[in-house]
N, C-alpha and C positions, 0 to 999 in steps of 0.2 A: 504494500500500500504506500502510496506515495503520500509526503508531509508537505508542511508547506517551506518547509529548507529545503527538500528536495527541489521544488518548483522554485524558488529563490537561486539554488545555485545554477539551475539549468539555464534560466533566462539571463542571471550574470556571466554564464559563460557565451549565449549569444550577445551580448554584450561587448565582451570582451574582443568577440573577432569582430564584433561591428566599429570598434575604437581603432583595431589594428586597420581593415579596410580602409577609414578615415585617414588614418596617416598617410596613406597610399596615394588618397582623392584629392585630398586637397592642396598639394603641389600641384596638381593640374587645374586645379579650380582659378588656383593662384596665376598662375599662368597666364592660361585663358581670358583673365580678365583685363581692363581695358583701362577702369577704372581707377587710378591710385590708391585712393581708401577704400576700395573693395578689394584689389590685390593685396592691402594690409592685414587686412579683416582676415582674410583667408590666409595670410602667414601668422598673424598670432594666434588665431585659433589651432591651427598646429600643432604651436608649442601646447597652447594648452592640450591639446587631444594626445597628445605625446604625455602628459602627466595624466592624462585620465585612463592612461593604461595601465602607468604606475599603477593609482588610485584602487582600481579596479583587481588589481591583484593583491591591495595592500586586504580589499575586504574580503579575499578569499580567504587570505592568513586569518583575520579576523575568526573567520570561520573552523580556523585549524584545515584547511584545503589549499594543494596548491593551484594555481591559478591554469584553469584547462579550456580549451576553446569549441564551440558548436557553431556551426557555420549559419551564419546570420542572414537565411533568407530574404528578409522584410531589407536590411543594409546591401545589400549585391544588388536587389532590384531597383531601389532607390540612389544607387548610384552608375545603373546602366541607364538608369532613366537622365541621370541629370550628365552622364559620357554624349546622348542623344540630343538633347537639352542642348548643350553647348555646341555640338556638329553643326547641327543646324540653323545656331544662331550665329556662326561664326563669322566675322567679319562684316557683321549687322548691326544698325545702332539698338537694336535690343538685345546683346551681348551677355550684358552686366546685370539687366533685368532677370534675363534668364537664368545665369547663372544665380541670382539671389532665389528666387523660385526653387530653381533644384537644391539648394543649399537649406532654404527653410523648411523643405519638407524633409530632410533630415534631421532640423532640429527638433522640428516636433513631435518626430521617433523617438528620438533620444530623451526628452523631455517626458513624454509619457512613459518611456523604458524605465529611464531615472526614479521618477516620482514614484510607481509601482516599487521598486525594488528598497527605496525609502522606507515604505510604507510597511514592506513584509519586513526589512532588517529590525525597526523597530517594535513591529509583533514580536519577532523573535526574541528581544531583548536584547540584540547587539549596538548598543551602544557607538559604539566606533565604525562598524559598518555603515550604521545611521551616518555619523557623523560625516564619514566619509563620501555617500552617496550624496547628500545633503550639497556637498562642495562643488561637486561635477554637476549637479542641478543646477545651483547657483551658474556657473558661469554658462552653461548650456542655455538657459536663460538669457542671460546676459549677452550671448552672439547674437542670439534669434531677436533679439531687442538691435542691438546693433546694425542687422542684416536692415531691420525693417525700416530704423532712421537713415541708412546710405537710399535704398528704395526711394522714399518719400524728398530724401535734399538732392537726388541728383540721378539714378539709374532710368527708373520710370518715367521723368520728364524727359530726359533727351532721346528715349523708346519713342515714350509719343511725338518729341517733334523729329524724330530721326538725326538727331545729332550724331554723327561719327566722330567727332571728336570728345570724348568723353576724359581725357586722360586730366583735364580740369579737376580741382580739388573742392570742394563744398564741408568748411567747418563750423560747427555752430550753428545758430540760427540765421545765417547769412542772409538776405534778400536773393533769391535768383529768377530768373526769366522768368514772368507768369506768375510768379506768387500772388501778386498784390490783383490780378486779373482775377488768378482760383478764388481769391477769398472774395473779391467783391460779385463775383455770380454766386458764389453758396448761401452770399447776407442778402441775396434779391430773391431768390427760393422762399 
């Protein structure tokens, strides 16, 4: 009969090769992209997914396990999706849009992966597992946040006007093209 540590470590070990996969992805994502603070994004996310593998085997110790891998279905397809994603956008001003799309629908794998596997470490009573999934939410959070403010100051607009030159920087709440246009049609709605 299976427990619910059983099912905790199974899904950490898909986990685990979906964080390995990542490290793989996202040099090309980095790549690919066009835009400077979206090529950033995708080098420091990196490093961090490079510590969330750490991470991810520090919970198995946790667990008195060593850290084993199950091939991450749900991760392979979501990143042949966003291999596809990227072909097809390639050398088109909706580049960087796309590649945020394929990127946010990994975080929000990993976000609901994380959350779950939180949730069961502290049924279980481990403390430190907790703590340590807890941290990898956190910043997993924190990209998919990040992804969605490069989107909104600067990816999606030059999609919609077809700007190829995207390699422009956008920080802060800057004014750019069209703002003061979007807001004044949303306050006449």
């Amino acid at each position: 009969m299976k427990t619910l540590q059983d099912l905790f470590l199974e899904e950490l070990a898909d986990m685990f090769d979906a964080e390995n996969r990542l490290t793989k992805a996202l040099p090309k994502l980095a790549k690919a992209a066009t835009h400077d603070d979206l090529r950033e994004a995708f080098e420091s996310h990196f490093e961090e997914t490079e510590g969330h593998v750490r991470k991810v085997e520090q919970v198995f110790e946790a667990f008195g396990k060593t850290a084993k891998s199950k091939k991450c279905e749900a991760m392979t397809g979501l990143l042949e999706e966003g291999d596809e994603i990227a072909s097809d956008n390639k050398g088109e001003p909706t580049i960087n849009a796309a590649l945020i799309s394929a990127a946010q629908k990994v975080e929000h794998y990993e976000i609901a992966s994380y959350g779950c596997l939180r949730e069961w470490a502290e049924q279980l009573g481990n403390d430190t597992a907790a703590r340590l999934l807890q941290e990898i939410l956190d910043e997993e959070k924190a990209a998919d946040s990040k992804l969605s403010d490069l989107a909104r100051e600067c990816c999606n607009l030059s999609a919609e006007e077809g700007d190829e030159d995207e390699s422009q920087t956008f920080r802060g709440n800057s004014m750019r093209p069209g703002t003061a246009r979007m807001r004044s049609e949303r306050e006449d709605d």
